[in-house]
N, C-alpha and C positions, 0 to 999 in steps of 0.2 A: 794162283791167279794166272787166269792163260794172258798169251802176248797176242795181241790184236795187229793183226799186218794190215800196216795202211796201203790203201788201193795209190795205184799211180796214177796220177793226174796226167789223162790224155786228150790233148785238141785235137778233133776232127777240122781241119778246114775244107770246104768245098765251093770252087768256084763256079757260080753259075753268073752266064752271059745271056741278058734278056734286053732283047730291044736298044744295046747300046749302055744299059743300067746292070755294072758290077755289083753282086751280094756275095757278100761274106759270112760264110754261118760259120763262127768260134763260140764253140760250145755254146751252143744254145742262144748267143748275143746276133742280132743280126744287125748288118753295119755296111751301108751304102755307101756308094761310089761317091764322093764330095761334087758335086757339080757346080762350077760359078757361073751366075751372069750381073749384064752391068745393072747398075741400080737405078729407075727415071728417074730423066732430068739431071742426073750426076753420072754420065756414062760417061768412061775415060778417066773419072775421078777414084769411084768407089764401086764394088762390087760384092754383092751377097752369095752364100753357098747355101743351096738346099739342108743344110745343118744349123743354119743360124748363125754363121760365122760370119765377119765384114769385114773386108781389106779396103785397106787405102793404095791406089794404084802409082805405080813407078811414074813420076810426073818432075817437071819445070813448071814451077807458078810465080809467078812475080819474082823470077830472080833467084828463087829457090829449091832446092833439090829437093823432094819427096820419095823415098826409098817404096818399096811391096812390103806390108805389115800389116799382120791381123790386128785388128782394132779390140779396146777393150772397151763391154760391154757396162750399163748399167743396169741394177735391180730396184724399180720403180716399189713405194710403197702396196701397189697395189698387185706387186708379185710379178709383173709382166717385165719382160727386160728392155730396156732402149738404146737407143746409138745415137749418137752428136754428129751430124754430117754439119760441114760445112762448104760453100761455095759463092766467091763473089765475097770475101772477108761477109758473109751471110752465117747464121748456124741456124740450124734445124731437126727437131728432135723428131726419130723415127719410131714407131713399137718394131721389133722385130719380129714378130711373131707374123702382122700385120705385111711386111716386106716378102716373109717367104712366102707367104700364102700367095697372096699377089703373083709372085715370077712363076711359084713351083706349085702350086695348090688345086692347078686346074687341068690336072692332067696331062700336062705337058711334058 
């Protein structure tokens, strides 16, 4: 029976700089710069990443300290995912999908 030598697992990383927009190619994965901006109508509150990711912004509200934390996400029955923003003791339920398209979708 021969011995089979396993190959070494090597990453190529290579940085390339386009327009301001960091890519990362690892092995074969490619993986953007995270970019935030604020979210209408909740700017200074909440902010979304070109990845679908939603933080809650370092704030004083009514008395209260509100820390920088990525927010966790819901998975709607119908696959799509959403976020709880609130404002004004208000809540309002967002698609995400629908958010980043919006900020980042239009070639911006």
């Amino acid at each position: 029976m021969k011995k089979v030598k396993k190959k070494e697992n090597v990453l190529f990383i290579v940085y390339l700089c386009v327009f301001y927009d960091i890519i990362i190619l690892l092995g074969g994965i490619i993986m953007k710069k995270e970019i935030w901006k604020d979210i209408p109508s909740y700017e200074n509150i909440y902010q979304i990443s070109n990845l679908g990711r939603v933080k809650s912004l370092e704030r004083i509200s009514g008395g209260k300290y509100y820390r920088n934390r990525i927010m966790k996400n819901t998975l709607r029955h119908d696959k799509y995912k959403v976020i709880s923003l609130s404002k004004n003791k208000k809540q309002k339920i967002f698609y995400i999908n629908s958010l980043v398209f919006k900020l980042f979708g239009k070639g911006e």
